[in-house]
ZAFI-881815 format. One record per residue (C-alpha): y, z, x; residue in three letters; chain. Coordinates in nm, 4 decimals. Layout:
N
PT        y        z        x rest kette
PT        Y        Z        X  Ala     A
...
//
This chain:
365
PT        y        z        x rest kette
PT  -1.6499  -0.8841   1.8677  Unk     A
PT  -1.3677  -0.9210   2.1123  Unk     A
PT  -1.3550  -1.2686   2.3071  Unk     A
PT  -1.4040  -1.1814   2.7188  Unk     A
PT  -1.1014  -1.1589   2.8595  Unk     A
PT  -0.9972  -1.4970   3.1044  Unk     A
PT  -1.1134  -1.3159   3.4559  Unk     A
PT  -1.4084  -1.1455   3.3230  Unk     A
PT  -1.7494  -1.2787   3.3067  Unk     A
PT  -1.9814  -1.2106   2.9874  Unk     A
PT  -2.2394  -1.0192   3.2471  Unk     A
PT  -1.9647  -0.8067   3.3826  Unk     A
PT  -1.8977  -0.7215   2.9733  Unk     A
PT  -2.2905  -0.6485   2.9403  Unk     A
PT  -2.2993  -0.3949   3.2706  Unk     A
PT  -2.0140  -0.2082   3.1305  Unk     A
PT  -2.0670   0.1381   2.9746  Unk     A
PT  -1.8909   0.3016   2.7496  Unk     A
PT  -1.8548   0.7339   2.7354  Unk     A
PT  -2.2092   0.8890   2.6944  Unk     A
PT  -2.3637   0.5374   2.6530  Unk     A
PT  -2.6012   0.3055   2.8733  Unk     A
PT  -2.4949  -0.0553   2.8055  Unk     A
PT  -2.2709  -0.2594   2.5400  Unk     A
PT  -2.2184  -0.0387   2.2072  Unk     A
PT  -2.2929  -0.2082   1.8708  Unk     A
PT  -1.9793  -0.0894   1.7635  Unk     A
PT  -1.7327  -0.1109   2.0461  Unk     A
PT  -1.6272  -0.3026   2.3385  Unk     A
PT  -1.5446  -0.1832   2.6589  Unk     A
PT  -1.2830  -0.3056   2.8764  Unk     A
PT  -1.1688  -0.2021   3.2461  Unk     A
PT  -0.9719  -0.3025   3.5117  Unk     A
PT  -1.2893  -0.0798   3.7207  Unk     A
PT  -1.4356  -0.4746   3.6886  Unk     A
PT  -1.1432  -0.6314   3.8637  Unk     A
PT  -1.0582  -0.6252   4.2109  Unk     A
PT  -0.7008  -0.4176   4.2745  Unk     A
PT  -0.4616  -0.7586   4.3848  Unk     A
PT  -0.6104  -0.8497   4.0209  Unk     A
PT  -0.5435  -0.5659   3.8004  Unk     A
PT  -0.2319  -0.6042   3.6922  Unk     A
PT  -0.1739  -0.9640   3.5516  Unk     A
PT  -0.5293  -0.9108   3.4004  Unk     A
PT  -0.4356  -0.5976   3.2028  Unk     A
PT  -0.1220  -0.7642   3.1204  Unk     A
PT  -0.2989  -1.1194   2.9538  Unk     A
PT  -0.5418  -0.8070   2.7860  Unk     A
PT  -0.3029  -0.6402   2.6489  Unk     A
PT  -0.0961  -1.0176   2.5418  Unk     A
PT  -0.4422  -1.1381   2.4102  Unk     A
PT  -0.5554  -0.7915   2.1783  Unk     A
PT  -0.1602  -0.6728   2.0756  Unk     A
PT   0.1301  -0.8176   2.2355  Unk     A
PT   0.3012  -0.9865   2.4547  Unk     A
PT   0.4202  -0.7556   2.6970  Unk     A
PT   0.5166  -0.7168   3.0917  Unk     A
PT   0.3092  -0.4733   3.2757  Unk     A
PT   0.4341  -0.2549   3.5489  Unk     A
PT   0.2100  -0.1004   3.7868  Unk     A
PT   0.2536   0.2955   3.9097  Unk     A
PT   0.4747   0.3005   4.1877  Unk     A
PT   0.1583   0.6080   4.3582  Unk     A
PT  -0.1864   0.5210   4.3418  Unk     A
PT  -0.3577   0.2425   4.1449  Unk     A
PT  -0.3616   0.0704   3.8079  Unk     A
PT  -0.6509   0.1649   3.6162  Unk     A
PT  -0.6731   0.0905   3.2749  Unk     A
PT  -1.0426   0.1783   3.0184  Unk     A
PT  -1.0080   0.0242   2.6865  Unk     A
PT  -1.2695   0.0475   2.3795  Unk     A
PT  -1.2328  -0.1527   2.0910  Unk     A
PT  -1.3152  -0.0683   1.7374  Unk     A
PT  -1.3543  -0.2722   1.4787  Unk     A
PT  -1.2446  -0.0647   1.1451  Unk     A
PT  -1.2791  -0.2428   0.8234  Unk     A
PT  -0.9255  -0.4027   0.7871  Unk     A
PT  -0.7923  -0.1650   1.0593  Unk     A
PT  -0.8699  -0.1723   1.4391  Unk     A
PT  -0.9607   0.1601   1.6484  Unk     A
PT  -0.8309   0.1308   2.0230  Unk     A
PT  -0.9233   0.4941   2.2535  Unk     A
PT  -0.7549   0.4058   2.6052  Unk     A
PT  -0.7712   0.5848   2.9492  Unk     A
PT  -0.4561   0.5238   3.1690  Unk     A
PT  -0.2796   0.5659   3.4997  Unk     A
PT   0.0781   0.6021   3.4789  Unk     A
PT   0.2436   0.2692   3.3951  Unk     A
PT   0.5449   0.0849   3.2087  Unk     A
PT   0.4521  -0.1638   2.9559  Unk     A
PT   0.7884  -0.3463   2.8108  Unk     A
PT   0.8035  -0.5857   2.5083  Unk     A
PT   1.0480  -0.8367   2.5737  Unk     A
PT   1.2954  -0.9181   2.2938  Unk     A
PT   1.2407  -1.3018   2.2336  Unk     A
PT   0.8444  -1.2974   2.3489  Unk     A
PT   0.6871  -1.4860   2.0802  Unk     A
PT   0.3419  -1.3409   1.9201  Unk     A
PT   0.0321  -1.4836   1.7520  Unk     A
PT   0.0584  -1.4011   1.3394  Unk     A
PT  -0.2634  -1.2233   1.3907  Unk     A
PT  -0.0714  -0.9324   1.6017  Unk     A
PT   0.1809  -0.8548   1.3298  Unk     A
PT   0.0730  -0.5304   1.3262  Unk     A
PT   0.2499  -0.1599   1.3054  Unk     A
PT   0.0752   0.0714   1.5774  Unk     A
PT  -0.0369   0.3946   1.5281  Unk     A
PT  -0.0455   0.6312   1.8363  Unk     A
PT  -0.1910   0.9726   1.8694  Unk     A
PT  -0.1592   1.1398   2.2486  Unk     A
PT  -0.4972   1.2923   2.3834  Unk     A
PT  -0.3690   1.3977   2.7071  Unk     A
PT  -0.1061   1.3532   2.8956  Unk     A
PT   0.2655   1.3008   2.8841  Unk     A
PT   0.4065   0.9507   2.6999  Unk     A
PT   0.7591   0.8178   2.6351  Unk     A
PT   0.7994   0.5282   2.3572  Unk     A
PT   1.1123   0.3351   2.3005  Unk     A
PT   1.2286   0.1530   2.0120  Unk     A
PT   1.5175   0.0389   1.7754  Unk     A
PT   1.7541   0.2697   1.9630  Unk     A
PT   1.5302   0.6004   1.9980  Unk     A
PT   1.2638   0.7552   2.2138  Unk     A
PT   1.0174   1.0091   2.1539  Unk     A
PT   0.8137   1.2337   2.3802  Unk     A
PT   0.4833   1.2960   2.2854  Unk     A
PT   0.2514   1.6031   2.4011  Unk     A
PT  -0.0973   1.5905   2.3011  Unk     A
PT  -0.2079   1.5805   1.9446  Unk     A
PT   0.1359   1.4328   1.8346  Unk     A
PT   0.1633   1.1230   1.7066  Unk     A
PT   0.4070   0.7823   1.6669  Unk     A
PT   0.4254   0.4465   1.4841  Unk     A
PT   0.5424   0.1157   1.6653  Unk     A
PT   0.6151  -0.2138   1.5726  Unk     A
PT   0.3856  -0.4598   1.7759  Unk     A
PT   0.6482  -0.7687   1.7432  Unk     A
PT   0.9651  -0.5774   1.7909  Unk     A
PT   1.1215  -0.4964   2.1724  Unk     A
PT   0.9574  -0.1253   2.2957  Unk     A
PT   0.9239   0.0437   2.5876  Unk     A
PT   0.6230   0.2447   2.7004  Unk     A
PT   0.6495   0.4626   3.0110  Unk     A
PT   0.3884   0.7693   3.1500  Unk     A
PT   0.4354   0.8973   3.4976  Unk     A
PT   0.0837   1.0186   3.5076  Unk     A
PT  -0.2395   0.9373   3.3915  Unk     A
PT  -0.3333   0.9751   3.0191  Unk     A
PT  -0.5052   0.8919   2.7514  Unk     A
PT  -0.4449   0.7821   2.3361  Unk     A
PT  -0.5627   0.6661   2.0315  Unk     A
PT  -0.4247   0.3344   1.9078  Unk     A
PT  -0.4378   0.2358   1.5542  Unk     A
PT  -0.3590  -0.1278   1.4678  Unk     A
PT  -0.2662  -0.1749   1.1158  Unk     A
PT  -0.1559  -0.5323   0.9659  Unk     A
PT   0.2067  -0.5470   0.8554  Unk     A
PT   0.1787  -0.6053   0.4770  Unk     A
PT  -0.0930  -0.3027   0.4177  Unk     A
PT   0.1738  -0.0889   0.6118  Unk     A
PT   0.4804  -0.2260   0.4000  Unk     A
PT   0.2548  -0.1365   0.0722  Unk     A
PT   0.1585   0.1576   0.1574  Unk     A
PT   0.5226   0.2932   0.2343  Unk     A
PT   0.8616   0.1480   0.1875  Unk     A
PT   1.0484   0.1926   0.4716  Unk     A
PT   0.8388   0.2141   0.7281  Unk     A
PT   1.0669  -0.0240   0.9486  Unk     A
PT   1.2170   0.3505   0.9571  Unk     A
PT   0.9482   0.5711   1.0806  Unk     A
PT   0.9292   0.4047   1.4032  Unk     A
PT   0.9584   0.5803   1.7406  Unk     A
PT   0.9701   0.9315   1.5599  Unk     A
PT   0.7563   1.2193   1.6523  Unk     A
PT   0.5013   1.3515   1.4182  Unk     A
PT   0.3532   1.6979   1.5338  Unk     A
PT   0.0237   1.6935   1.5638  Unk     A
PT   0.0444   2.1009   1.5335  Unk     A
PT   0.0922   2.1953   1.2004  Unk     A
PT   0.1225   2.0418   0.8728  Unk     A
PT  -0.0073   1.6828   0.7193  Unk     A
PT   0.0408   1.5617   1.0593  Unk     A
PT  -0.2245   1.7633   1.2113  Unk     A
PT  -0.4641   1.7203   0.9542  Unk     A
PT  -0.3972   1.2972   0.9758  Unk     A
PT  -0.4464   1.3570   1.3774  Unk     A
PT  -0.7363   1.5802   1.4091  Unk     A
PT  -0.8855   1.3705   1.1349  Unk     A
PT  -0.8563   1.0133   1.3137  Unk     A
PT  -0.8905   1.1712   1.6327  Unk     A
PT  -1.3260   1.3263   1.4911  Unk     A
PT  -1.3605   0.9369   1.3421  Unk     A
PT  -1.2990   0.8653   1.7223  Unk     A
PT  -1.5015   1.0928   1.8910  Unk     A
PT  -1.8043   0.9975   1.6116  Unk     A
PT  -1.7901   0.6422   1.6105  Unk     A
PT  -2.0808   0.6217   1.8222  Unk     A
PT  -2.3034   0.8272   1.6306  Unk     A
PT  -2.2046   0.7248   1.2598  Unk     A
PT  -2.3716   0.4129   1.1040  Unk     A
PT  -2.1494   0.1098   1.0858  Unk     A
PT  -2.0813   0.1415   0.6813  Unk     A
PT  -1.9881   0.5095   0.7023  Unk     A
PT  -1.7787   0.4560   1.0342  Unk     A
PT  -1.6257   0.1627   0.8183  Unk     A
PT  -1.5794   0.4116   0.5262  Unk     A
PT  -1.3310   0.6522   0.7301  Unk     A
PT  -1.0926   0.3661   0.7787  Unk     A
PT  -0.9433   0.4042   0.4580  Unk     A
PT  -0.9033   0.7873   0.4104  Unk     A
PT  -0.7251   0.7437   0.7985  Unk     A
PT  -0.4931   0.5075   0.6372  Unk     A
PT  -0.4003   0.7656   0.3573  Unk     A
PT  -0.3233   1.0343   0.5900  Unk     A
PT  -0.1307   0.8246   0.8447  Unk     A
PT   0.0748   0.7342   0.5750  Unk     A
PT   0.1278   1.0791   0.4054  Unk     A
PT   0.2227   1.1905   0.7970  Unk     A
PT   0.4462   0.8998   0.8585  Unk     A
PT   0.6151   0.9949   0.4862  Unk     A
PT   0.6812   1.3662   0.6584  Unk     A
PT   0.9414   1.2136   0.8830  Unk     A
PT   1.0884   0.9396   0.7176  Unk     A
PT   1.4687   1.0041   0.7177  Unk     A
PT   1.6190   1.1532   0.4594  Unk     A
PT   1.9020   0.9002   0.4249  Unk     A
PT   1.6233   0.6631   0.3672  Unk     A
PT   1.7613   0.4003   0.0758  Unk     A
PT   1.4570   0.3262  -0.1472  Unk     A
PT   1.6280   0.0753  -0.3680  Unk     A
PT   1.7929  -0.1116  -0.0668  Unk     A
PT   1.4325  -0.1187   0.0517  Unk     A
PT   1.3253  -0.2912  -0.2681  Unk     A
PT   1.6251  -0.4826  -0.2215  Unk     A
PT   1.5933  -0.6722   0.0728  Unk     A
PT   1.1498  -0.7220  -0.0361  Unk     A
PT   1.2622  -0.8968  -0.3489  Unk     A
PT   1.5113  -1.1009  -0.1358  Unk     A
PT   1.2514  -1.2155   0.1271  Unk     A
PT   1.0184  -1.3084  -0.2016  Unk     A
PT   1.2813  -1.5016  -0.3767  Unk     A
PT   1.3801  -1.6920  -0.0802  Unk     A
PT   0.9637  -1.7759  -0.0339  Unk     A
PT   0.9984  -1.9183  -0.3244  Unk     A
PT   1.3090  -2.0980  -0.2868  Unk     A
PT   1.1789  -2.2321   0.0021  Unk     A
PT   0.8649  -2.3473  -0.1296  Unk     A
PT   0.9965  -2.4756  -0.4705  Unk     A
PT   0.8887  -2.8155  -0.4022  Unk     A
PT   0.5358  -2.7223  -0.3725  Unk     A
PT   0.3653  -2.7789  -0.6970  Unk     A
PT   0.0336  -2.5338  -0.5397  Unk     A
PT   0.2979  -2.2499  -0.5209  Unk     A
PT   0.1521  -1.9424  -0.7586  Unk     A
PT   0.0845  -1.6101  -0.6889  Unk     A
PT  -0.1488  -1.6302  -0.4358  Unk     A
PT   0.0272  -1.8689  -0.2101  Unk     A
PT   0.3862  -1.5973  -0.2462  Unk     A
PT   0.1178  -1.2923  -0.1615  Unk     A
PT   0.0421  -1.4534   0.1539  Unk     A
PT   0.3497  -1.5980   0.2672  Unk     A
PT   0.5165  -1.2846   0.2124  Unk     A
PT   0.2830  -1.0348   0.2914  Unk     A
PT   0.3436  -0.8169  -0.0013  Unk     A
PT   0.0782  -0.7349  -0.2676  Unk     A
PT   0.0822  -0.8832  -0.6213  Unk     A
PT   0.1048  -0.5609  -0.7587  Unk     A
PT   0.4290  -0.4793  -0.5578  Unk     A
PT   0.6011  -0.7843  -0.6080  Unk     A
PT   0.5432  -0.7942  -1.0167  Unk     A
PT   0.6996  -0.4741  -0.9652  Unk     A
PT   1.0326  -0.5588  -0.8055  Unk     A
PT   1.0293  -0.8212  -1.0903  Unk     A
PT   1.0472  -0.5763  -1.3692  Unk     A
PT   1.3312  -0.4242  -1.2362  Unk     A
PT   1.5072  -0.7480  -1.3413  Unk     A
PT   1.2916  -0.7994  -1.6917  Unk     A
PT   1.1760  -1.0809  -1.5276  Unk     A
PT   0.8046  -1.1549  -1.3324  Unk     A
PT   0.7083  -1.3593  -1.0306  Unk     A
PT   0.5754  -1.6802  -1.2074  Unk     A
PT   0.8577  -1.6917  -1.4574  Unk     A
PT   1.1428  -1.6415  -1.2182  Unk     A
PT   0.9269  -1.9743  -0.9998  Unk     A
PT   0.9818  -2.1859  -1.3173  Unk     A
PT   1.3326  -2.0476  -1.3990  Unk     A
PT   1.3962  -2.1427  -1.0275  Unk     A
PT   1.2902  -2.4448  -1.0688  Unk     A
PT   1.4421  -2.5230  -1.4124  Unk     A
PT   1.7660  -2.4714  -1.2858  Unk     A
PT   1.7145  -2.6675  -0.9557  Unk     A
PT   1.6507  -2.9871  -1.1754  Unk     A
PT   1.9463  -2.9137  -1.4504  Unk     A
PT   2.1510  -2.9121  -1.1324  Unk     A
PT   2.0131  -3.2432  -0.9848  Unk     A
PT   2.0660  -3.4068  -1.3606  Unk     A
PT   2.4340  -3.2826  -1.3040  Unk     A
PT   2.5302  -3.4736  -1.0072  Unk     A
PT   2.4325  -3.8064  -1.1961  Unk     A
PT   2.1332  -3.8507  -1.0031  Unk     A
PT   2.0175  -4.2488  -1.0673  Unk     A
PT   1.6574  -4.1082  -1.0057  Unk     A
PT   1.4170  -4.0532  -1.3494  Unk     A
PT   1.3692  -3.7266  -1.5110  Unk     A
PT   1.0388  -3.7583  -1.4579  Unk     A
PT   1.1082  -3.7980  -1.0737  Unk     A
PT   1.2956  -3.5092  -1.0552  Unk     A
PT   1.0514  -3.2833  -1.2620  Unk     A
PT   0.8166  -3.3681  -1.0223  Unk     A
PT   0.9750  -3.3223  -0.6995  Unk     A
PT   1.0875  -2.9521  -0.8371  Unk     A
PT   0.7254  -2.8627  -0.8694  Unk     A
PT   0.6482  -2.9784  -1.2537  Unk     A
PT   0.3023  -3.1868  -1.3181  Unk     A
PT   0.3648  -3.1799  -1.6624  Unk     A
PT   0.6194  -3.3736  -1.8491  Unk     A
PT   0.5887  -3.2306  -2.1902  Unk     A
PT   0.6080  -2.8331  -2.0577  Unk     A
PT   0.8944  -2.9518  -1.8412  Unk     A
PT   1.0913  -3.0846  -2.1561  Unk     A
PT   1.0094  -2.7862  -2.3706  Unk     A
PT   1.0874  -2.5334  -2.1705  Unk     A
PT   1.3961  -2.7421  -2.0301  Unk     A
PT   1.5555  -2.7272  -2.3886  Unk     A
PT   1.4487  -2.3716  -2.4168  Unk     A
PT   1.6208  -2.2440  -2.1444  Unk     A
PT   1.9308  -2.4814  -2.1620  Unk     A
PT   1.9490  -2.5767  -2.5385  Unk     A
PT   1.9365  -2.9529  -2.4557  Unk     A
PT   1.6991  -3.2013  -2.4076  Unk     A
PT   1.6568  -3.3266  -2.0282  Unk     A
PT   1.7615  -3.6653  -2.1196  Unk     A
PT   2.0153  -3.5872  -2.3466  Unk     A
PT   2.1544  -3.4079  -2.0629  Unk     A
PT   2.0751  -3.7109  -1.7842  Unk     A
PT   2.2455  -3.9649  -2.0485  Unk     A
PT   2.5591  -3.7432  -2.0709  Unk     A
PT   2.5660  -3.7524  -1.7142  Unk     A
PT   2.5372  -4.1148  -1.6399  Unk     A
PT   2.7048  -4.2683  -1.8540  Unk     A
PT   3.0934  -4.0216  -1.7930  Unk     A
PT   3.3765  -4.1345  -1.5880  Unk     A
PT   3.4529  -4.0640  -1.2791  Unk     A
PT   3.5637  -3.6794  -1.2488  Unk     A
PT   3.9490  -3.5915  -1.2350  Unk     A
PT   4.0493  -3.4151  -0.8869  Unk     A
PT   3.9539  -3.0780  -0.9153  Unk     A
PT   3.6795  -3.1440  -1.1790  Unk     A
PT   3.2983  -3.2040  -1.1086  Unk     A
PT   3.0792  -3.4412  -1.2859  Unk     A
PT   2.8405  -3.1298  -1.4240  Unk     A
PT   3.1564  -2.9896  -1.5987  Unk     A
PT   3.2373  -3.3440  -1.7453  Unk     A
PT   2.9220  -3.3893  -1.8924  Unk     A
PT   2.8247  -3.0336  -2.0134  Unk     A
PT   3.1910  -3.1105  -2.2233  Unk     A
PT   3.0900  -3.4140  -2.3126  Unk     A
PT   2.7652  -3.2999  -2.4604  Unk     A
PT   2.9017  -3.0386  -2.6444  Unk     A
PT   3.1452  -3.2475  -2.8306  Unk     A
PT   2.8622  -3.5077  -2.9089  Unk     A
PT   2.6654  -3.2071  -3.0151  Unk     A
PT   2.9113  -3.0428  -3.2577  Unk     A
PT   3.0188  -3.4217  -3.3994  Unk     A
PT   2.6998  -3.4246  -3.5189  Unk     A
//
């Protein structure tokens, strides 16, 4: 459940009602600025709407009052918002810093209304039964003149991203709600809505994932045309290799650890692997393989076993195989070489020195 908002007592939560209800529902939570005195309203909608999506600015109507109903759904991995509005301007400011737990895409399907939503350089219009995608943690603009009312679906970042290359894309774009997959992924999310209160929590739960399918299907209806599948696989194997990178040093860094720091599934990473012939884990050890040749190179006075180490290696005897394997050298062969050279000509490194040096022992022999 929802933490009560700063402002708003746990009894004024438990007198609320939601539609065609008497009391607190099991499955949602109701939230209103109807609890809060007028001078209040609007910072309190704003820390709401901070607290559940993003940090945004609220601007009131500039005729009649700020009202504001919100009911919260939770929806397996998903989350279910239906909201009743005045007219009012909610702006994302770029900079505003937000909580990992809000790094979310949202989902938004008109009800009634008129709505404007701004992002990455375009605006769309909605009319009722169309629908939009966001990103929470990006700069947007929200605008309505008049009162009106939407569904909100908050889904988490990485289920978005493996769901649908591209999506970064599909944001701000209009997807009718009157013909097509789009109004079957509308009119679909929009009866899980209206049911929510009359469905068991398991089969309300169960909905969450068909939704997801036909959001994405509806979102895939507009993606641009121009869209650049391998540049999007491009720039998700770069953010995994330079995870990795990063976290070289770590000798806990496996799969798991890469799946959450990236936000990417397993499956979908192994896969941009194999478009190199390569996988996840063995590209980590290359990585690291060639981290410590390079280390050995600059005539490091530290010992090979020190410098295994500190490139993520526990084992000695897999370090030195695998060492010889990839280079075709023994890591001290390589760390004696080094040492023990003169200092390089101008122009010449030390790693060049020794990698001729070795050589020549090599063939003498």
């Amino acid at each position: 459940m929802t933490k009560p908002i700063q402002g708003l007592s746990n009894q004024a939560l438990l007198n609320q009602t939601l539609p065609n209800a008497s009391g607190l529902s099991e499955k949602g939570l109701r939230l209103s600025t109807a609890d809060i005195t007028l001078r209040e309203r609007r910072e309190w909608l704003q820390d709401m709407i901070c607290q559940e999506y993003t940090r945004v600015k609220v601007s009131p109507p500039t005729v009649g009052n700020l009202f504001n109903e919100t009911t919260f759904y939770t929806w397996e991995n998903l989350r279910l918002s239906v909201i009743h509005s005045n007219g009012l301007t909610i702006e994302r400011l770029t900079g505003e810093p937000y909580n990992e737990s809000q790094d979310n895409y949202l989902a938004v399907i008109l009800l009634s209304g008129s709505y404007l939503l701004e992002q990455n350089g375009r605006e769309v219009f909605l009319q009722p039964g169309d629908m939009t995608l966001y990103d929470a943690t990006r700069p947007h603009r929200i605008h309505s003149t008049s009162g009106f009312s939407k569904l909100l679906v908050s889904v988490p970042r990485n289920m978005m991203r493996d769901r649908m290359a591209g999506v970064e894309q599909c944001t701000a774009l209009q997807v009718s709600g009157k013909m097509g997959v789009g109004a079957v992924a509308t009119q679909f999310i929009q009866s899980a809505a209206k049911q929510a209160e009359h469905m068991a929590s398991p089969t309300f739960y169960a909905l969450s994932e068909p939704s997801l399918d036909l959001l994405t299907l509806a979102l895939q209806s507009v993606r641009p045309q121009q869209f650049n599948l391998s540049r999007s696989r491009s720039i998700s194997l770069r953010r995994v290799k330079d995870f990795v990178d990063h976290h070289l040093t770590n000798a806990l860094l496996d799969t798991a650890m890469i799946v959450a720091g990236t936000g990417f599934s397993a499956r979908y990473i192994n896969d941009l692997f194999k478009d190199q012939d390569c996988s996840l884990m063995r590209y980590v050890w290359a990585s690291r393989l060639d981290k410590c040749r390079k280390e050995m190179l600059t005539a490091s006075q530290h010992s090979i076993s020190y410098i295994a180490f500190k490139w993520g290696f526990n084992d000695l005897s897999h370090f030195s195989r695998a060492f010889k394997q990839r280079f075709g050298v023994c890591p001290t062969d390589l760390k004696h070489a080094c040492l023990y050279q003169p200092l390089p000509l101008k122009g010449q490194n030390n790693g060049e020195i020794c990698i001729k040096s070795l050589s020549h022992d090599q063939n003498s022999g």
